[in-house]
MDTraj code that builds the backbone (N, CA, C; nanometers):
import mdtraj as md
import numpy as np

residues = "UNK UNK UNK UNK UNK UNK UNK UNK UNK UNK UNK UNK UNK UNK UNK UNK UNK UNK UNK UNK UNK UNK UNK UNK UNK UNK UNK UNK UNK UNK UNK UNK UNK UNK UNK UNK UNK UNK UNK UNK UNK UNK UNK UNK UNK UNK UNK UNK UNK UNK UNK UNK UNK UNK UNK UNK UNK UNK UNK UNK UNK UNK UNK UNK UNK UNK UNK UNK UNK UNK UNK UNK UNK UNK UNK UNK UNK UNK UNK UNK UNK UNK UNK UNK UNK UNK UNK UNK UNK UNK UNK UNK UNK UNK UNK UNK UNK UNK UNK UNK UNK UNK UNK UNK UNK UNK UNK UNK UNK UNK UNK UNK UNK UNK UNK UNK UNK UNK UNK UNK UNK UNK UNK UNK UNK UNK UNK UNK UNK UNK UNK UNK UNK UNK UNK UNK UNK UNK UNK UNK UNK UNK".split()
xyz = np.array([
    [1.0418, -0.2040, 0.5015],
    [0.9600, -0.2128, 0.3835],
    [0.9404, -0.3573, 0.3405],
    [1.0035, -0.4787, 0.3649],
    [1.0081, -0.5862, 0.3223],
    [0.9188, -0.6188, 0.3906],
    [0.8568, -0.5804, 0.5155],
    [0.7177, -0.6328, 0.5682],
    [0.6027, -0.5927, 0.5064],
    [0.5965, -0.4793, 0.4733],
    [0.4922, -0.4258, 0.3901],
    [0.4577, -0.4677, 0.2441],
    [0.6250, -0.5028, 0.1929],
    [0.5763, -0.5657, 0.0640],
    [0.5064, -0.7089, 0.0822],
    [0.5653, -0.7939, 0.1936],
    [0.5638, -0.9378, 0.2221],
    [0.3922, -0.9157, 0.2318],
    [0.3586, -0.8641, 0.3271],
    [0.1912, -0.8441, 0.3114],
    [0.1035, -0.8047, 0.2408],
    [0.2038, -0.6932, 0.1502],
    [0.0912, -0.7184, -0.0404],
    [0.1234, -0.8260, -0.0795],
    [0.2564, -0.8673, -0.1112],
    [0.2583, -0.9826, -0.2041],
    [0.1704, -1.1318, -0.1262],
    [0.1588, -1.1468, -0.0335],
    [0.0877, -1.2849, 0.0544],
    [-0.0247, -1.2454, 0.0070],
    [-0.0974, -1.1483, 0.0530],
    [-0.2749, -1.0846, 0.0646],
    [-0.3318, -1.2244, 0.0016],
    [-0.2847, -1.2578, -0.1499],
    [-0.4054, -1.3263, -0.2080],
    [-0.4236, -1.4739, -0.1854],
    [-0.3178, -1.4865, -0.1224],
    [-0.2810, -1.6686, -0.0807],
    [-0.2848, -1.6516, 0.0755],
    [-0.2872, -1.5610, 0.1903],
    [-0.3734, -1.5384, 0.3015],
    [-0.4855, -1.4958, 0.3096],
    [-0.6187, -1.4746, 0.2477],
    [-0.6712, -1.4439, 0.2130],
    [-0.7893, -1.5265, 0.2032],
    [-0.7037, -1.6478, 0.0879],
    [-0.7487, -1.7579, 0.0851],
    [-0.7966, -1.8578, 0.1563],
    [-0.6780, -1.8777, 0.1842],
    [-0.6194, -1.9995, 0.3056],
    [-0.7032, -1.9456, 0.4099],
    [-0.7407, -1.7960, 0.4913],
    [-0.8449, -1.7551, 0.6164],
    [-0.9683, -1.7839, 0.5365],
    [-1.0261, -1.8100, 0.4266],
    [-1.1461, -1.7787, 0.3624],
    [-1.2065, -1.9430, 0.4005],
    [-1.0740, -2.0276, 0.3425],
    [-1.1315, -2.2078, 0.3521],
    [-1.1098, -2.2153, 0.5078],
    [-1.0500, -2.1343, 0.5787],
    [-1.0394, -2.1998, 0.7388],
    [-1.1602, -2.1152, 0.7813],
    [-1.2665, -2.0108, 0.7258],
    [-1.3729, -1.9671, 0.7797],
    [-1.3345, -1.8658, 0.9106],
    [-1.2078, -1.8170, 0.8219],
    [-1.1073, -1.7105, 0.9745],
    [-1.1637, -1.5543, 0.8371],
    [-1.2135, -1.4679, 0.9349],
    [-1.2491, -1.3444, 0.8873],
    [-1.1267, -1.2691, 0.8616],
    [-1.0831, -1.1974, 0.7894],
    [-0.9308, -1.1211, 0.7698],
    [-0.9613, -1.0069, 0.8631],
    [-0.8200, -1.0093, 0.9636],
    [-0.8852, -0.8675, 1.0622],
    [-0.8631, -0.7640, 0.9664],
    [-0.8704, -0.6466, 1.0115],
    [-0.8980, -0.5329, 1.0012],
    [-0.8305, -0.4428, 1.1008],
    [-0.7176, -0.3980, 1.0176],
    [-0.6204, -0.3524, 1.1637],
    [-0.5884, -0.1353, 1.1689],
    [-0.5805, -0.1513, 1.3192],
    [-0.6106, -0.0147, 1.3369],
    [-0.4727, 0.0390, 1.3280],
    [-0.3996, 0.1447, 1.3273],
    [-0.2964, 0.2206, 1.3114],
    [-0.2206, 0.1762, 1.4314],
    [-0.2779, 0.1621, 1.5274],
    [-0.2249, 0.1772, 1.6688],
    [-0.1652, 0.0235, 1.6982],
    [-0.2907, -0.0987, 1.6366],
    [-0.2733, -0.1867, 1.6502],
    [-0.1268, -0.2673, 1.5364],
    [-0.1127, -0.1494, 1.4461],
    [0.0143, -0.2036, 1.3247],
    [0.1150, -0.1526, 1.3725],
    [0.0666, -0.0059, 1.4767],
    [0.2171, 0.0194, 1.5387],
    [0.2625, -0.0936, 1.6732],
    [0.1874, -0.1603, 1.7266],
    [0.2607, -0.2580, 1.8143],
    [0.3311, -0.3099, 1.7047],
    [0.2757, -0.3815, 1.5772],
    [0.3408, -0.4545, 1.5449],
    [0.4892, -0.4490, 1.4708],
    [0.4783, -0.3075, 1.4275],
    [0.6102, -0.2303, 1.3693],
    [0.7089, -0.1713, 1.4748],
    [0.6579, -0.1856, 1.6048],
    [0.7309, -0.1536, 1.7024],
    [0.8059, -0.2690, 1.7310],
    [0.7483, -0.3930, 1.7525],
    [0.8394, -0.5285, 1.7438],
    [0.9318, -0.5457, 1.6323],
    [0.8951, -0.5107, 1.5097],
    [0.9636, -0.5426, 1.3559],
    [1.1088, -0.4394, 1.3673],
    [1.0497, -0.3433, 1.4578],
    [1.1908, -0.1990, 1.4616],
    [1.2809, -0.2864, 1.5394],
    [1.2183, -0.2971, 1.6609],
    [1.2900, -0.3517, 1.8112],
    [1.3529, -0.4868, 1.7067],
    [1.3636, -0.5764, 1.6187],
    [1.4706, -0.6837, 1.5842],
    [1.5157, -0.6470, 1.4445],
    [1.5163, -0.4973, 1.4115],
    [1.6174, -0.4213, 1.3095],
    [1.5645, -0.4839, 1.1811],
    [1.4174, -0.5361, 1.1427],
    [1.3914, -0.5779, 1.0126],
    [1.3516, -0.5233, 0.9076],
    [1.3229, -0.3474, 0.9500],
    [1.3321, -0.2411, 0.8821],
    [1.4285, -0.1858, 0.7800],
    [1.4101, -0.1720, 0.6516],
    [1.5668, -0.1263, 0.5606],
    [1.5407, 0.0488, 0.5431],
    [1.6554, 0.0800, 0.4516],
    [1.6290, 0.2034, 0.4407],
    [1.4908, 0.2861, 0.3626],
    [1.4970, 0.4007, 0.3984],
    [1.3722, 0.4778, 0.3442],
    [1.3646, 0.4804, 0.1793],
    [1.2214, 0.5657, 0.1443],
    [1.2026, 0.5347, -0.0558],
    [1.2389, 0.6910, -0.0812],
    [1.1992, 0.6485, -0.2091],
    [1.2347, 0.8038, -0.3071],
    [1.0581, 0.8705, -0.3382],
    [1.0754, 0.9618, -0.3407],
    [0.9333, 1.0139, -0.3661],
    [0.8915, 0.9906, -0.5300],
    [0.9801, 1.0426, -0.5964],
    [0.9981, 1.0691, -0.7302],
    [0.9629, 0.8809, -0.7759],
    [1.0341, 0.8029, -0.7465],
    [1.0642, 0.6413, -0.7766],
    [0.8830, 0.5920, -0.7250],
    [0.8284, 0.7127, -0.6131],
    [0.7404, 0.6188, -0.5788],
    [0.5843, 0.6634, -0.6900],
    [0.6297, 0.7529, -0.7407],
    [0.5321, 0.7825, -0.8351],
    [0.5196, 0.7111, -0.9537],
    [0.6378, 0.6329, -1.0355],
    [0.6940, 0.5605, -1.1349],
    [0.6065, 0.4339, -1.0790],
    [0.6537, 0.3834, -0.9367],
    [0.6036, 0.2593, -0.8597],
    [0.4277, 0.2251, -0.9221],
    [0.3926, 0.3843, -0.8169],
    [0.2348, 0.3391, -0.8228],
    [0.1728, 0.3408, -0.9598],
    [0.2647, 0.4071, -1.0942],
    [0.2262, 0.4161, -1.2185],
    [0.2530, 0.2826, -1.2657],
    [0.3788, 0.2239, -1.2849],
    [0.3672, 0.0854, -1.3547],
    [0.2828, -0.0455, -1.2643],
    [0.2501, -0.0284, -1.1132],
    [0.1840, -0.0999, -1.0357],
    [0.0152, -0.1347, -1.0670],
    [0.0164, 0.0052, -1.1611],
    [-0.1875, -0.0366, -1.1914],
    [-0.2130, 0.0757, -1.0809],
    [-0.1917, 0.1169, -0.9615],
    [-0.2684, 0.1925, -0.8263],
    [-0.3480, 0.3407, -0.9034],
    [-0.3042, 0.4188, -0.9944],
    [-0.3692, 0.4986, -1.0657],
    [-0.4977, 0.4366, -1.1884],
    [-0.4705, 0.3390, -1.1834],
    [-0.5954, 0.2925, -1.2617],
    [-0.7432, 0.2922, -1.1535],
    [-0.7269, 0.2740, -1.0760],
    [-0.8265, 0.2887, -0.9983],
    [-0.8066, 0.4545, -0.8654],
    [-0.7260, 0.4288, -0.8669],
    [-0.6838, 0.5384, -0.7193],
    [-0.7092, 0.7331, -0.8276],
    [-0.7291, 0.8139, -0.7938],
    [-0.7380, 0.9331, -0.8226],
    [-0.5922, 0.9906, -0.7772],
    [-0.5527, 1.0943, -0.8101],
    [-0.4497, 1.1792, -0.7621],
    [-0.4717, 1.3633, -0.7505],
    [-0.5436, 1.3587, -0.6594],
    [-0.5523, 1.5246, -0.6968],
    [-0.6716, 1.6053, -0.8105],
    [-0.7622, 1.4469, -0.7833],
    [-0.9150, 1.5243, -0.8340],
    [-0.9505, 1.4688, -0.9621],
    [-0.8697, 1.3701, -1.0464],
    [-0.8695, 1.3026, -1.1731],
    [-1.0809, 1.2587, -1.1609],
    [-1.1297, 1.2865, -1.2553],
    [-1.2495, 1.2145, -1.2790],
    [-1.2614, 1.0993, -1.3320],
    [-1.3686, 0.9834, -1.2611],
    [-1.4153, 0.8470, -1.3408],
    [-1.3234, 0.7905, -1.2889],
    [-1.2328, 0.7962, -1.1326],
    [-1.1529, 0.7083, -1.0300],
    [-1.3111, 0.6142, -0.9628],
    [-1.2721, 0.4768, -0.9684],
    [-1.3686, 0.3994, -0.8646],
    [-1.3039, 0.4042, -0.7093],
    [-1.1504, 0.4663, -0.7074],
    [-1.1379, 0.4757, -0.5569],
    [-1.0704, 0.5730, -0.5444],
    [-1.0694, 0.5671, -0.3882],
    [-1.0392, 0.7590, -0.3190],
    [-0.9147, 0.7803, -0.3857],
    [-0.9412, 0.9461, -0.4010],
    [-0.8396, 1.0119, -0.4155],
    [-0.7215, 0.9897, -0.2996],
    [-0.6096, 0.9445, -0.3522],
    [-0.4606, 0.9017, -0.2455],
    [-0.4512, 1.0872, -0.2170],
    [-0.4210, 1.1869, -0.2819],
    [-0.3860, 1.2988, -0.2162],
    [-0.4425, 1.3731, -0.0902],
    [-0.5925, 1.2598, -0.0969],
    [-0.7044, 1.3695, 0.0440],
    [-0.7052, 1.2299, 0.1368],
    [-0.5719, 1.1180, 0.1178],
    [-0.5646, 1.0069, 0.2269],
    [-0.5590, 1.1025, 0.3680],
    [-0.5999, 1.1022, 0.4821],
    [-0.5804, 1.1813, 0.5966],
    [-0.4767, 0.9896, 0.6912],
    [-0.3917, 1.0262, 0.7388],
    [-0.3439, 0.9871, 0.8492],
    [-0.2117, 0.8758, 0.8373],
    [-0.1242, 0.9341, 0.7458],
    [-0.0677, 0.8673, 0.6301],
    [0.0777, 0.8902, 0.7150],
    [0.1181, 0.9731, 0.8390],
    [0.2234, 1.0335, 0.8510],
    [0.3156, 0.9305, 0.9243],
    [0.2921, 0.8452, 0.9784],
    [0.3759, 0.7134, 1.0287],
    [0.3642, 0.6121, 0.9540],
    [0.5002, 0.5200, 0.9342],
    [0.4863, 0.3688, 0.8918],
    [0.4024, 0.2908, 0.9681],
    [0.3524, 0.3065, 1.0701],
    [0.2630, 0.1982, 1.1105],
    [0.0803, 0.2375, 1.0464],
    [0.0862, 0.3515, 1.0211],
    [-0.0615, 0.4154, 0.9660],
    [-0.0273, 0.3883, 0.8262],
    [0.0832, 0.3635, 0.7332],
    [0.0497, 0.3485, 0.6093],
    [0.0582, 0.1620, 0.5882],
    [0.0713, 0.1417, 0.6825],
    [0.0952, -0.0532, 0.6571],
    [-0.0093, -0.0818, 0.7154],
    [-0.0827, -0.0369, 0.8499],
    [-0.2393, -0.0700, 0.8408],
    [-0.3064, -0.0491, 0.7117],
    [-0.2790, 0.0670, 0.6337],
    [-0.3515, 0.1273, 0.5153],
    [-0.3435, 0.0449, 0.4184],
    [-0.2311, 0.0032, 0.3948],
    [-0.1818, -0.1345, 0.3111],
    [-0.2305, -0.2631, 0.3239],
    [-0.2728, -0.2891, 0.4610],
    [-0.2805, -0.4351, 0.5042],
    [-0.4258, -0.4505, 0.5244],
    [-0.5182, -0.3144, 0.4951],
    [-0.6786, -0.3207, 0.4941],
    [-0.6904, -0.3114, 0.4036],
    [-0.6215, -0.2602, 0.2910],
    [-0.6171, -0.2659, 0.1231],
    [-0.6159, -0.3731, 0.0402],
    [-0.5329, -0.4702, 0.1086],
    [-0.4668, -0.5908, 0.0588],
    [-0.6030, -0.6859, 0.0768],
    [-0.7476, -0.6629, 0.0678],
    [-0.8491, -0.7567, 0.0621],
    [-0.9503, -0.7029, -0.0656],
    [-0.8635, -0.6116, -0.1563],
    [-0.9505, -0.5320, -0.2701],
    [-0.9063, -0.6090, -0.3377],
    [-0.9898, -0.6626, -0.4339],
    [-0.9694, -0.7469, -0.5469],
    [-0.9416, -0.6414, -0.6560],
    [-0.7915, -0.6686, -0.7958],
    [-0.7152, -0.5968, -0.8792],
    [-0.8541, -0.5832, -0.9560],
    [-0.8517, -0.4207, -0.9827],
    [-0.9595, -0.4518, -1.1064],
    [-0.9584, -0.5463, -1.2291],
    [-1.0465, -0.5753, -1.3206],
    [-1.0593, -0.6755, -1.4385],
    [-0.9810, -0.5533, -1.5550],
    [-0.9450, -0.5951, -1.6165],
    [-0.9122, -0.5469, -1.7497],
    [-0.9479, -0.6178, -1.8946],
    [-1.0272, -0.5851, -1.9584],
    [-1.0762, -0.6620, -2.0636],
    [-1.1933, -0.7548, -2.0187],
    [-1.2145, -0.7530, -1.9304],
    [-1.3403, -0.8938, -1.8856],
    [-1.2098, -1.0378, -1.7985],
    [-1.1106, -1.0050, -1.8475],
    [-1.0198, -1.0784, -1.7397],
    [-0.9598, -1.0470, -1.6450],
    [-0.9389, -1.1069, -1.5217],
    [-0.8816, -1.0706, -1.3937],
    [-0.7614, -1.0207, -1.3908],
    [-0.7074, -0.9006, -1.3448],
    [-0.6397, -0.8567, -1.3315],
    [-0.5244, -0.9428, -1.2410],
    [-0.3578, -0.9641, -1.2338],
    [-0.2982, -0.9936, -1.1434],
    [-0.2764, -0.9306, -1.0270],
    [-0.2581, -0.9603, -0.9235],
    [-0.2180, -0.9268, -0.7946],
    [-0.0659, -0.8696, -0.8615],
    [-0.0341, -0.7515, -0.8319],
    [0.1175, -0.6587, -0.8339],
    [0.1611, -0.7009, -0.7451],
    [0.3168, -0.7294, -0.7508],
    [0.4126, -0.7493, -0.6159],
    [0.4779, -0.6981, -0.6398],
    [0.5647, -0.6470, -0.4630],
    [0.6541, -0.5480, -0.4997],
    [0.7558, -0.5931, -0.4794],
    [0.8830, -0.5390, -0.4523],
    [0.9994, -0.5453, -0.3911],
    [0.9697, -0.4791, -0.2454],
    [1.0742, -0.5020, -0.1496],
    [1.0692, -0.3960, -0.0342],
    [1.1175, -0.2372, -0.0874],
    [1.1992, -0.2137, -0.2016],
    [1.2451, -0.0946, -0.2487],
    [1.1368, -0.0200, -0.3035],
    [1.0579, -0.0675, -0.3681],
    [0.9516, -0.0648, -0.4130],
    [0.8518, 0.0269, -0.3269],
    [0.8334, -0.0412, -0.2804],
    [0.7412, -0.0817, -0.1316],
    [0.7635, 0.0867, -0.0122],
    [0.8760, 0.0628, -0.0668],
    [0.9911, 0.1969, 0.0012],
    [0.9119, 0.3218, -0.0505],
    [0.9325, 0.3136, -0.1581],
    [0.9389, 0.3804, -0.2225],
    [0.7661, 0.4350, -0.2282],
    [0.6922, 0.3810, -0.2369],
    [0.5731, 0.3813, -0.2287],
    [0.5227, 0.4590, -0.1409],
    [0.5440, 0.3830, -0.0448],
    [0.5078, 0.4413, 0.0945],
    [0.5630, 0.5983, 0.0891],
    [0.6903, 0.6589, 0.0859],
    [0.7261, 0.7727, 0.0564],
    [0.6696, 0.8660, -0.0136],
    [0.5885, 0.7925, -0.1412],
    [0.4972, 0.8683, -0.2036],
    [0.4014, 0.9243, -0.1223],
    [0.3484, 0.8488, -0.1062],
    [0.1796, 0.8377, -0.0078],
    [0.2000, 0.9227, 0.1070],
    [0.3214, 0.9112, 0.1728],
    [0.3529, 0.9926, 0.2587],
    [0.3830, 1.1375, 0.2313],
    [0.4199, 1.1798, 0.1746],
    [0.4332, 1.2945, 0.0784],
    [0.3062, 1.4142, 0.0477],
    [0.1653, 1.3284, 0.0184],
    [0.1199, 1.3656, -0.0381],
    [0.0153, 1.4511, 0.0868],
    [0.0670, 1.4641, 0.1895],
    [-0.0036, 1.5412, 0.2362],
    [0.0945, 1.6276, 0.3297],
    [0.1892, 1.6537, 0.2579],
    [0.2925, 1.7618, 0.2613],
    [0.2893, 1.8533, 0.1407],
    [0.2745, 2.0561, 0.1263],
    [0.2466, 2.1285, 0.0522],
    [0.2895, 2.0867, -0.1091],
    [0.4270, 2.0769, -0.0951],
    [0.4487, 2.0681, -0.2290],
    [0.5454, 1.9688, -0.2236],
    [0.4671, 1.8733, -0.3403],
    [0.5007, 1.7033, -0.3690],
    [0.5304, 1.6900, -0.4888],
    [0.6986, 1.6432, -0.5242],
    [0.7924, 1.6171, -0.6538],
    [0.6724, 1.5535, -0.7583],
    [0.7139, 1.5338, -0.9203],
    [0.6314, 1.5492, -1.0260],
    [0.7506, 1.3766, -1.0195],
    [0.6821, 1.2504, -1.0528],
    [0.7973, 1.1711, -1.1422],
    [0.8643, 1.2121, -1.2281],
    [0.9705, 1.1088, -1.2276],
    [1.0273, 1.1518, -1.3123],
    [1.0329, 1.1187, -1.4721],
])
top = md.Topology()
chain = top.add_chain()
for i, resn in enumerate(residues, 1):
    res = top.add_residue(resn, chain, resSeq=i)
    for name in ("N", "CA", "C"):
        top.add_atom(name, md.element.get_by_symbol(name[0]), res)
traj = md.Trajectory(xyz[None], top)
């Protein structure tokens, strides 16, 4: 999870830095994040798994429901997370993360919203959510 957070929390200062070097941000496929989580496994930089319950708290104090839907909410500007399709491996939810990580935070008030950072627990935890949600029946926060 500390990779996944490391690549939300960078996004807006890599982002950058590819924007003034005139480097396009790839765009990475599931398959192509699992090589790379296959290397990250293979030198043990992986920690333990999240809480489902913790990851609902996460995406609530994070802002991700201000824009994200859950199960059909009206007046969301982005997809509903419960009808995410392909969510069932860590390497499909850190591509998901790492093609995400070029959405600018919505404005609040007419001012820019901050970039959220997580922890890797966090992060954990998150992901567990998301993962979850396309399993029958998914815990309420707490």
């Amino acid at each position: 999870m500390e990779f996944a957070a490391t690549i939300w929390n960078k996004a807006p200062a890599m982002t950058a830095a590819m924007k003034s070097q005139a480097i396009t941000v790839p765009q990475l496929s599931p398959a192509e994040m699992a090589d790379i989580v296959a290397y990250l496994y293979s030198v043990r930089y992986f920690g333990s798994g999240g809480s489902i319950p913790n990851g609902y708290t996460v995406a609530t104090r994070k802002g991700c429901f201000t824009c994200h839907a859950l199960r059909g909410e009206h007046g969301k500007r982005a997809s509903d997370l419960a009808k995410a399709k392909g969510l069932d491996s860590p390497a499909a939810v850190l591509a998901m993360l790492w093609n995400h990580a070029v959405v600018t935070p919505p404005s609040v008030g007419g001012q820019k919203a901050e970039w959220p950072l997580f922890t890797s627990q966090e992060m954990a935890d998150l992901i567990a959510m998301l993962q979850s949600l396309g399993q029958k029946a998914t815990p309420k926060a707490n």
